[in-house]
N, C-alpha and C positions, 0 to 999 in steps of 0.2 A: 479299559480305563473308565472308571465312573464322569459321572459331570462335575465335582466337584473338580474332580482331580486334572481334568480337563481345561477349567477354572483353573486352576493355578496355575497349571502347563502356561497356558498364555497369558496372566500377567506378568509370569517371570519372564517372557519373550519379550512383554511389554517395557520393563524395566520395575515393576513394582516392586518394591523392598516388601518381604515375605511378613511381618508384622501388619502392616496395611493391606493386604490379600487380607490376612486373617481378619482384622477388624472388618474390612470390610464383607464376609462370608458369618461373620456372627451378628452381623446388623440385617444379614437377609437382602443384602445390595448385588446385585448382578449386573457386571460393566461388559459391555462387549466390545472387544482390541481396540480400538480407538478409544472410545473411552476410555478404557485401561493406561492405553499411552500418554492420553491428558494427564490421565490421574497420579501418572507415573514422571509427568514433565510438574505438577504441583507440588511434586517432594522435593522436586531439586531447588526449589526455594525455600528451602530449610537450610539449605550451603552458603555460608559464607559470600561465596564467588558465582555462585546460583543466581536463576533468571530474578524479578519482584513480579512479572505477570506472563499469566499464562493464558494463551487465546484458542478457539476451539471453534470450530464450524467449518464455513463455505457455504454448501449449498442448505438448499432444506430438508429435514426430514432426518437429519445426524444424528439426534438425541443430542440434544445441548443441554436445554433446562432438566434433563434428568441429570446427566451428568455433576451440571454444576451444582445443583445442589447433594446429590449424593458426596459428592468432593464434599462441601461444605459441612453438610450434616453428619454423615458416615464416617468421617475420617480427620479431618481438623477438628472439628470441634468434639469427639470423642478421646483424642489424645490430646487435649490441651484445654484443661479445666477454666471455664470462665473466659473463654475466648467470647467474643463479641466481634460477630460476622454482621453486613450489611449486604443485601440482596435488593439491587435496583432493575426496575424495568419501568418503560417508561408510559406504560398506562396502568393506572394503581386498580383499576377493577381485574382485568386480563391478570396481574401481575397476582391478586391476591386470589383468584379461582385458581390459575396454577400452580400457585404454590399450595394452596389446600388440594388441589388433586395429586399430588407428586409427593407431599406428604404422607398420608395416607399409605401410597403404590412403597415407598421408602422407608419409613420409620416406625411399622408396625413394630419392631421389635427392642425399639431402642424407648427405652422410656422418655415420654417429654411431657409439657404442656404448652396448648396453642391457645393463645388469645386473638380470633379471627378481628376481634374491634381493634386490639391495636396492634395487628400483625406483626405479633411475638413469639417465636418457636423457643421453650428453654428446655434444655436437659438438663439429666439429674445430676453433672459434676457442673449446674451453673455457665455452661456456653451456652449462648442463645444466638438464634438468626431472626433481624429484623429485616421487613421485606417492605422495602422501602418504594419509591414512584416519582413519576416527575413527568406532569402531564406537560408540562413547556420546560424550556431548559430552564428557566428562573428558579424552578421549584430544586435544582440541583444547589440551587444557593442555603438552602435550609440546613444542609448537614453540613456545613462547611463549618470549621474550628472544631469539628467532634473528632472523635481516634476511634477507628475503626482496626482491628486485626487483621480481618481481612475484607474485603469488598469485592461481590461477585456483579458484574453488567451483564445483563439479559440483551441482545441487541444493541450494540456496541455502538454501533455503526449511525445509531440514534440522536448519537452524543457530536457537538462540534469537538472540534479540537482542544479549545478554549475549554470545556464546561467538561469533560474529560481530566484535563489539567488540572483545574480547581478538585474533583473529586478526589483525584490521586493524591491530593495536600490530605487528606485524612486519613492513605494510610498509612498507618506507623502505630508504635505501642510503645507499652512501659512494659512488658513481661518480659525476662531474663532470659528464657529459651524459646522466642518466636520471632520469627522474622514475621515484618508483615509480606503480603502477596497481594494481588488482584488478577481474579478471572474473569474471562468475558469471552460472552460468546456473540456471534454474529452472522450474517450474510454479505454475500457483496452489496454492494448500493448503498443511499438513505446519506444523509449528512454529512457525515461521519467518514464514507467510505477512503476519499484520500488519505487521510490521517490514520485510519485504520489498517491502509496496505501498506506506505512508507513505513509505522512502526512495529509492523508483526508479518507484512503477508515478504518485504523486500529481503528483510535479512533472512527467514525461510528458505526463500527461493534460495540465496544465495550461501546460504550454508553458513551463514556468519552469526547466527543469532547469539546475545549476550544477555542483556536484560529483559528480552522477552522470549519465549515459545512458543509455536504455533502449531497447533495439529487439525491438519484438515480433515474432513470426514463428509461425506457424500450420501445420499439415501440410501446407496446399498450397505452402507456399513451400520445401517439400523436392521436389524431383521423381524424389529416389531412392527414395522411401519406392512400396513395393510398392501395388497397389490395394488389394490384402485388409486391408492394415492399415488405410488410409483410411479405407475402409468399418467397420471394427470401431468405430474412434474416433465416425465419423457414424454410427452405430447406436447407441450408448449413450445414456442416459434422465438427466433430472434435470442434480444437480449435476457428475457426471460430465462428461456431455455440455460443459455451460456451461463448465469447467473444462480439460479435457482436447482437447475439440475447438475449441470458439470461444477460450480463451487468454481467461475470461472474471475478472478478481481480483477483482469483487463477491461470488464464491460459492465457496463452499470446501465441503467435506464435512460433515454436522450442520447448518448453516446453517439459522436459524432461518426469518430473513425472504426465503425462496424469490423471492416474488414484485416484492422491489425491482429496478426500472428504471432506471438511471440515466437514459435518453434520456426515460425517462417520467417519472419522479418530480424530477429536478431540475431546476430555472428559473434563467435566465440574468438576469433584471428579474423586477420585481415595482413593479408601481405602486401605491403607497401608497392612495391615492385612490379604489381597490376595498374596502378594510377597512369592513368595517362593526360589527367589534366586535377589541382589541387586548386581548390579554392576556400574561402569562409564566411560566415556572415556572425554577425553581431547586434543582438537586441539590449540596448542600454537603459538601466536601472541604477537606484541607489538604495533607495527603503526595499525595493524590489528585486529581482537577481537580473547582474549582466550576465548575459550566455551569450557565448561563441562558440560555433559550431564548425569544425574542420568538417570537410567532405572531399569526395574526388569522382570521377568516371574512372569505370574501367572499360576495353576495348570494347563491349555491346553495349554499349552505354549506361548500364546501372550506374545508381549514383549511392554510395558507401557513407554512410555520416562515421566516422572514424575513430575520435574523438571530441569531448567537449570539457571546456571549461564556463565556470558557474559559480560565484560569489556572490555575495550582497555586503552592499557599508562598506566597501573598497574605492577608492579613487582610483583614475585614468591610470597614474602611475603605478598602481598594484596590479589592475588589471592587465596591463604592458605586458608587468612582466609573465606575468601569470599565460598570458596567449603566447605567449615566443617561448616559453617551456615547454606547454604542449604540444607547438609548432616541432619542436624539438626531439618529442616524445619520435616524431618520425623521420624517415630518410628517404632521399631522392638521389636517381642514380644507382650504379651496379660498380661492383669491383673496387677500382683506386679512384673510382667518381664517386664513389656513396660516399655522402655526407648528409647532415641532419636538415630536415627540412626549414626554412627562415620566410619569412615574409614575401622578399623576392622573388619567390618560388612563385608566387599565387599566382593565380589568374584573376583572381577578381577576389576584394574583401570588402562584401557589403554590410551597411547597417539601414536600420531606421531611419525617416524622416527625421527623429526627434533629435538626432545625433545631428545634423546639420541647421537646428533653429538657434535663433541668435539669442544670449542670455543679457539679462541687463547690463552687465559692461562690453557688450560687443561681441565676447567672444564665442566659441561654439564646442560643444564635447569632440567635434570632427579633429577640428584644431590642434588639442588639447594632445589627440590619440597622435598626430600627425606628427609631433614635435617629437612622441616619443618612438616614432618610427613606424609607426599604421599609419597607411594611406585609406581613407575608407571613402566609398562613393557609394551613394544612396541607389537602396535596393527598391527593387519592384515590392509596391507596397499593399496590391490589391486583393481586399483580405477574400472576395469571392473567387478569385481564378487562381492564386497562392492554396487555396485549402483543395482548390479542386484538382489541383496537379498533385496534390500529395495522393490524394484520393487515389489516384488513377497508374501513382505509380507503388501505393503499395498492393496492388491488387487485386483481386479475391480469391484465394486458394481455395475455396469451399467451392465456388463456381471455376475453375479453370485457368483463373488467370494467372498469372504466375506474375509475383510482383519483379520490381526493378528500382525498387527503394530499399537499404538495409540499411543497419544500425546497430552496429556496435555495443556489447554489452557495458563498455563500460562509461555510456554517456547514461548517467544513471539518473541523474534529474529528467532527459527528454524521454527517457523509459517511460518514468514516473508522471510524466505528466501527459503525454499521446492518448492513453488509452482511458482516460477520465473526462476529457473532452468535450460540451456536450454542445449539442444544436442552442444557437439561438433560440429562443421562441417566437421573437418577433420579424425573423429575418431567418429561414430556416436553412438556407445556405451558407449559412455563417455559423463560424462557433462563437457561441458565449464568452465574450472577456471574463475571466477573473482576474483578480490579484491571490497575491500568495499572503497566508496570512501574519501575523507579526512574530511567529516563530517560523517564518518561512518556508513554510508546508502550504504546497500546491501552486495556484499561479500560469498564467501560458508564456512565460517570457521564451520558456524551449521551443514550444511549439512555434511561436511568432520567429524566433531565429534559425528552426527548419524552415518555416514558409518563406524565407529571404534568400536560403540555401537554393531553396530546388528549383524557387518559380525566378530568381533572378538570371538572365541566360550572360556569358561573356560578351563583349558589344561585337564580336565578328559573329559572329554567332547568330546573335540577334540579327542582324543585318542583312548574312546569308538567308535567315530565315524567312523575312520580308519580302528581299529582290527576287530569293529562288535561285540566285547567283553559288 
């Protein structure tokens, strides 16, 4: 088998439709499988019912910016005359030496002309790629009311949530047979990072991807990348390491909770019928998210967070009923005694101080929950021995310890928000408050209503533990 024909073997494994192989083998463009697979997940937004963005990275050293701009140059804009591509990264010098170096490596064959002053790539059916910058996110404002076709992000992860948003408002078109698209590539970590796993890295994992695609790619699936470099990436320590070499989005830089596993810490089942004591806790919000977190012991005392419920903009009475559904999601009891789990069940259903302070006509959220059948008494609220008992009970599998905290895959928000976490700076045994922002991405309301969960103890409990009794 020649190397062409090799070439094709595997983008047809990839998924590439045989016409884009070709375009891209007459442009003198060479992807390798991952790539191919990206390139292969950008057609499928040509579909109707197809993703609008396609995402591409993890770790370092993947081949990203070749990638994307080969997608762009090679293949969109040679089958679609007059397209008008934007290419952002957010240091406009960095941005415009690699694109003139990757140029060059890419488009020897394809006729164009490049204007380096005003960073304009055109071809000769009139697509062009303009390779746009944004040294602060403000400069993200400057394209905004344009119509882009498509829009590739260099470092994704660069971008808020927010200034992401606003760029997405430019793509769209008038041309008859184009859907618009946007690719972006990225690493774990930088600004961006939460926003970037809830919409690309969460429905991946979980197999439900719709309007986005995500393909990851590691440094060995670069085979350009030199050894030395390799080796620098496999020598690094810590979060680096997990980030940069393994293409790991649990761990970002400051990260509080090092020691979270997903392969370790979260369960796919959980059989009711192990519980041997049920309880909840509840962190209350309104602009913010109320989370309630079921949990339970089983006979060695691991503690299971089971499920969770998680709203925002809901009042007392939606919430009600929303936690006794969940409550319900489980059962207590064996045989002609199993029945659905209820309230009464609990041993304890704690919340925040905030939930017992008094509002200006007297009353209290406690109250409020009370009438509708939650009794809730104020949880242990101290936020340095709360984080340190999670600490301790999820583990460290890398050193030996074998945790005793787990967590259900489908409490998706305290997924989402555990492993983003980060140190204080000023208090480095404390994590960092955030909020979540006004599209409701990010936030610790989970985290703070697991910290109520594990570190609040039953008052016999407590008590024995005091006396020794």
């Amino acid at each position: 088998m020649t190397a062409l024909e090799r070439y094709a073997a595997a983008a047809r494994v990839a998924g590439c439709p045989r016409e884009q192989v070709e375009r891209l083998v007459r442009a003198g463009v060479v992807l390798q499988p991952r790539q191919l697979a990206a390139s292969a997940a950008a057609r499928l937004c040509d579909h109707p019912d197809g993703p609008t963005a396609v995402g591409y990275g993890g770790a370092r050293g993947g081949g990203k910016s070749h990638w994307l701009l080969a997608q762009m140059g090679a293949d969109d804009c040679q089958r679609m005359p007059g397209l008008k591509c934007l290419l952002l990264r957010k240091v406009g010098r960095a941005n415009l030496e690699n694109f003139e170096d990757l140029r060059r490596r890419l488009f020897g064959a394809l006729p164009h002309e490049f204007s380096a002053y005003r960073g304009v790539l055109k071809f000769a059916n009139g697509s062009r790629i303009i390779a746009g910058h944004f040294q602060s996110e403000k400069d993200i404002d400057a394209y905004l009311g344009l119509e882009y076709d498509v829009i590739g992000i260099e470092e994704a992860t660069t971008l808020s949530s927010r200034k992401h948003q606003d760029i997405s408002t430019c793509s769209r078109t008038s041309k008859a047979h184009w859907r618009p698209r946007i690719y972006s590539t990225t690493n774990p970590g930088g600004i961006g990072h939460a926003w970037y796993r809830v919409r690309f890295i969460v429905p991946h994992l979980k197999g439900v991807e719709r309007e986005t695609r995500f393909v990851p790619a590691k440094v060995g699936d670069n085979h350009f990348n030199n050894p030395e470099y390799t080796r620098v990436l496999a020598n690094l320590t810590g979060w680096q390491k997990r980030a940069w070499f393994d293409g790991d989005w649990d761990i970002a830089a400051g990260q509080f909770f090092t020691t979270f596993r997903r392969e370790a810490q979260v369960v796919e089942e959980f059989d009711d019928t192990r519980a041997r004591e049920w309880f909840c806790a509840l962190d209350y919000g309104f602009t913010h998210y109320t989370v309630a977190l079921l949990g339970c012991t089983d006979g060695d005392g691991n503690v299971f967070v089971v499920d969770e419920h998680a709203e925002r903009l809901w009042l007392p009475q939606r919430h009600a009923a929303g936690i006794k559904a969940m409550l319900g999601r489980h059962a207590i009891g064996v045989g002609a005694n199993k029945r659905p789990l209820a309230v009464v069940d609990l041993k304890r259903f704690v919340a925040g101080a905030d939930v017992f302070s008094r509002q200006s006509d007297g009353s209290t959220v406690a109250a409020q929950y009370a009438k509708l059948g939650i009794t809730l008494r104020v949880a242990n609220t101290d936020r340095i021995n709360g984080w340190a008992e999670i600490l301790q009970r999820l583990g460290d599998v890398d050193g030996g310890v074998r945790p005793t905290l787990f967590i259900h895959r489908r409490c998706a928000r305290l997924l989402e928000c555990l492993p983003v976490l980060q140190h204080d700076p000023n208090r480095p045994e404390d994590v960092l408050k955030v909020d979540a922002d006004e599209d409701g991405i990010g936030g610790d309301d989970a985290a703070d209503a697991l910290r109520y969960l594990v570190a609040t103890k039953t008052r016999g409990l407590a008590l024995r533990k005091l006396t020794g009794v």
